[in-house]
BAKOL-735328 format. One record per residue (C-alpha): x, y, z; residue in one letter. Coordinates in steps of 0.001 Angstrom, whole numbers, padded with zeros to 6 digits, always signed. Each point is the difference from the previous one (the first is absolute). Layout:
BEGIN
XYZA ...
! end
This chain:
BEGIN
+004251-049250+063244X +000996-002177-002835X +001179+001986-002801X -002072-002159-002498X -002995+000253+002393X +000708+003578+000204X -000012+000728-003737X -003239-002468-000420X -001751+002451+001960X +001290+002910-001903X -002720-001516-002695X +002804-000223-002357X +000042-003820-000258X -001020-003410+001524X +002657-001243+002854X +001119-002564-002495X +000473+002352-002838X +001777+002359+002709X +002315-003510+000161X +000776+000122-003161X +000832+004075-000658X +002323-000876+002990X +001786-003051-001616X +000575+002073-003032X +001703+003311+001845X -002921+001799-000888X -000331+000990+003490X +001595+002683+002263X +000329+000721+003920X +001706+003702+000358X +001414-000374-003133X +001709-003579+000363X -000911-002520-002528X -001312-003390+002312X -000450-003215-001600X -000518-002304+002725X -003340-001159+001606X -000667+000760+004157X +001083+004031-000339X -002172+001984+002765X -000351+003545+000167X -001183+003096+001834X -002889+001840-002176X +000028+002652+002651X +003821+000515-001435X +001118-002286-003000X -000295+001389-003722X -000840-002910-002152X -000252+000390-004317X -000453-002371-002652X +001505+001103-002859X +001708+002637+001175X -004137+001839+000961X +000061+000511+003899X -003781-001950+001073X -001620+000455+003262X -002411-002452+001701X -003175+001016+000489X -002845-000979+002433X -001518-003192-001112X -003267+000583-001674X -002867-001916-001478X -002869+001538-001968X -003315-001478-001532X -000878+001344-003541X -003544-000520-001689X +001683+000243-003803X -002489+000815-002026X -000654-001736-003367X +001791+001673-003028X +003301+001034+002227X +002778-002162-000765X +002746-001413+002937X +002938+001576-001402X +002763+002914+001438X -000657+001341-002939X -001559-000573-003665X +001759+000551-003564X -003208+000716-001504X -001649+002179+002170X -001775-002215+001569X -001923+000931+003944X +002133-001538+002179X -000680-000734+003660X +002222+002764+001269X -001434+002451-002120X -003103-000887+002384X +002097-000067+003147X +001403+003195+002037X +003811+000674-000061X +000586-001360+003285X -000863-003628-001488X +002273+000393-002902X +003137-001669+001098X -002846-002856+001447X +000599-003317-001887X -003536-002081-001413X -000534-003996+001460X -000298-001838-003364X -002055+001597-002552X -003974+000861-001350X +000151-000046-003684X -001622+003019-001534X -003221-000590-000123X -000267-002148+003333X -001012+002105+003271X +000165-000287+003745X +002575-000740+002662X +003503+001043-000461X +002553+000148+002692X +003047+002191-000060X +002714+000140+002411X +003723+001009+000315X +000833-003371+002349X +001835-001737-003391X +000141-003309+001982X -003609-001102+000938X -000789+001461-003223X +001826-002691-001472X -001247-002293+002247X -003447+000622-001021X +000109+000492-003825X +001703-003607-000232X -001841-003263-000832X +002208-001322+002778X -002191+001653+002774X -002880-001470-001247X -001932+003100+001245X -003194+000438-001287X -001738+002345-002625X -004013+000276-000152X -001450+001329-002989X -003904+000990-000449X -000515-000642-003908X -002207+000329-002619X -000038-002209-002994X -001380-000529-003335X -002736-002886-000359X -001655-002495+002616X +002413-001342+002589X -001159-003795+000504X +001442-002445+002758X +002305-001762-002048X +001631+002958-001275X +000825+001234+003776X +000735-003297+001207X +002732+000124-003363X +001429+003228+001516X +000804-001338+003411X +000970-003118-001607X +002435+001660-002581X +000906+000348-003271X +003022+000589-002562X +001166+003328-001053X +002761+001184-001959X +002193+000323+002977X -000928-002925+001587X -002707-001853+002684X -002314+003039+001896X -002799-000766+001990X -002110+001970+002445X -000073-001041+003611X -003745+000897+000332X -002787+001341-001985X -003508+000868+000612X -002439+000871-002278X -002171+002650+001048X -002591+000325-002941X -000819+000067-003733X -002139+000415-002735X +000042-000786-003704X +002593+003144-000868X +002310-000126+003438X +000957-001870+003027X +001740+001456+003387X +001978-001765+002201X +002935+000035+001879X +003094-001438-000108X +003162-000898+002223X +003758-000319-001266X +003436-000015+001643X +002308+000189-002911X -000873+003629-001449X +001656-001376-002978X -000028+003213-003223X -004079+000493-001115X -000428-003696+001969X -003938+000474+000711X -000610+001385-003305X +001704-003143-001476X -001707-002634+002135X -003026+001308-000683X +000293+000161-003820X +001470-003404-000098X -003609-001095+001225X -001654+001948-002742X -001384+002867+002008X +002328+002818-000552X -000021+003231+002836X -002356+002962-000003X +001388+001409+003122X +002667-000818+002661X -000296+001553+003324X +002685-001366+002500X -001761+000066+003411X +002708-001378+002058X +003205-000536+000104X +001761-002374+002904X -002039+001009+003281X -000671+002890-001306X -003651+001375-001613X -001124+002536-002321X -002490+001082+002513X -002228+003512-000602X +003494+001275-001889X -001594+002270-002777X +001486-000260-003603X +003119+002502-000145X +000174-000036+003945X +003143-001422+002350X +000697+000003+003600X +003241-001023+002246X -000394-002866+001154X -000089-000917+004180X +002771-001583+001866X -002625-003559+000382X -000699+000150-003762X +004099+000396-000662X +000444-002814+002439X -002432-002737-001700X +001498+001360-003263X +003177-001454+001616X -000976-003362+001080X -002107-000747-003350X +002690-001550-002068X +000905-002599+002811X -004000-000612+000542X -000205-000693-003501X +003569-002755+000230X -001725-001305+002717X -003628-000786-001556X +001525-002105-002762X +001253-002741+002312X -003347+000088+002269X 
! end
């Protein structure tokens, strides 16, 4: 096994960050400094650290999370703050979050300690998709959703939803739901009060291939070996839809 490969799957880092730790002597096979590229090991024998702190690679595993809305996406919080491994058991802890759910956002969170796809996923490079069921304040009319899939300016630049669907609304709310591939910091939230209707709620329902489902609020579950192996092909799926 490739030594970066082997300490990507320790959860410890991406494969390219693994690159880098290993360009700057971080890393160590039986106690030998190596700062080359292409080094293969035995994990059934070889002792590798980083930073001097022996790691071990564990099993490659994927979990979904229904986060619940007040629990932040953080290790760990300054203030106090619920965080999403206070609602998690131990054996999740060293388990590293797909992107983020703000605070008060809820629904599907992925965790996993396979540092690579993880990367993979999170970036706007993959294009992979994000669903979100919302609610918003005021009457959604055409125009407006036709403006999110269209686009508009924010402060960091041209966002735009890839889809959105408006589900209903009265004279105090609206509901829809909304695609994006970006998961640019609070993106939805911005989009939508660009348009004038700021959020209520924020559920994400799906992320890539993969759906909230019957998940209940605080609940997670290990994902299947199928499930695992769409979350691997999503990012080339979503390359590959831009040039269709």
């Amino acid at each position: 096994m490739r030594l970066q490969r082997y300490i990507s799957q320790s959860g410890r880092a991406s494969r390219r960050e693994a690159e880098r730790m290993i360009l700057a002597g971080r890393v160590a096979v039986n106690g030998t400094i190596v700062t080359k590229m292409g080094v293969r090991i035995d994990p059934s024998s070889d002792q590798v650290s980083i930073d001097r702190e022996l790691i071990r690679s564990s099993p490659v595993r994927w979990v979904a999370f229904h986060k619940p809305a007040g629990v932040l996406t953080t290790r760990t919080d300054p203030h106090g703050g619920v965080t999403i491994y206070d609602r998690l058991p131990s054996q999740l802890s060293k388990l590293r979050y797909v992107g983020r759910l703000d605070r008060d956002a809820e629904g599907l969170l992925l965790l996993t300690n396979d540092g690579q796809l993880s990367n993979d996923l999170a970036h706007p490079k993959g294009e992979v998709e994000r669903e979100y069921w919302l609610q918003v304040v005021g009457k959604l009319e055409l125009a407006t959703i036709n403006r999110l899939t269209s686009g508009v300016e924010l402060d960091d630049g041209f966002a735009r939803a890839v889809r959105a669907r408006l589900i209903d609304s009265d004279k105090v709310s609206s509901r829809l739901k909304l695609v994006v591939t970006e998961g640019r910091k609070r993106e939805v939230r911005r989009l939508l009060s660009a348009v004038g209707h700021p959020v209520m709620r924020l559920r994400r329902i799906r992320y890539g291939p993969l759906v909230l489902g019957s998940l209940q609020k605080g609940a997670w579950r290990d994902l299947d070996a199928d499930e695992v192996a769409a979350l691997a092909s999503a990012p080339s799926r979503g390359r590959g839809s831009k040039s269709q």
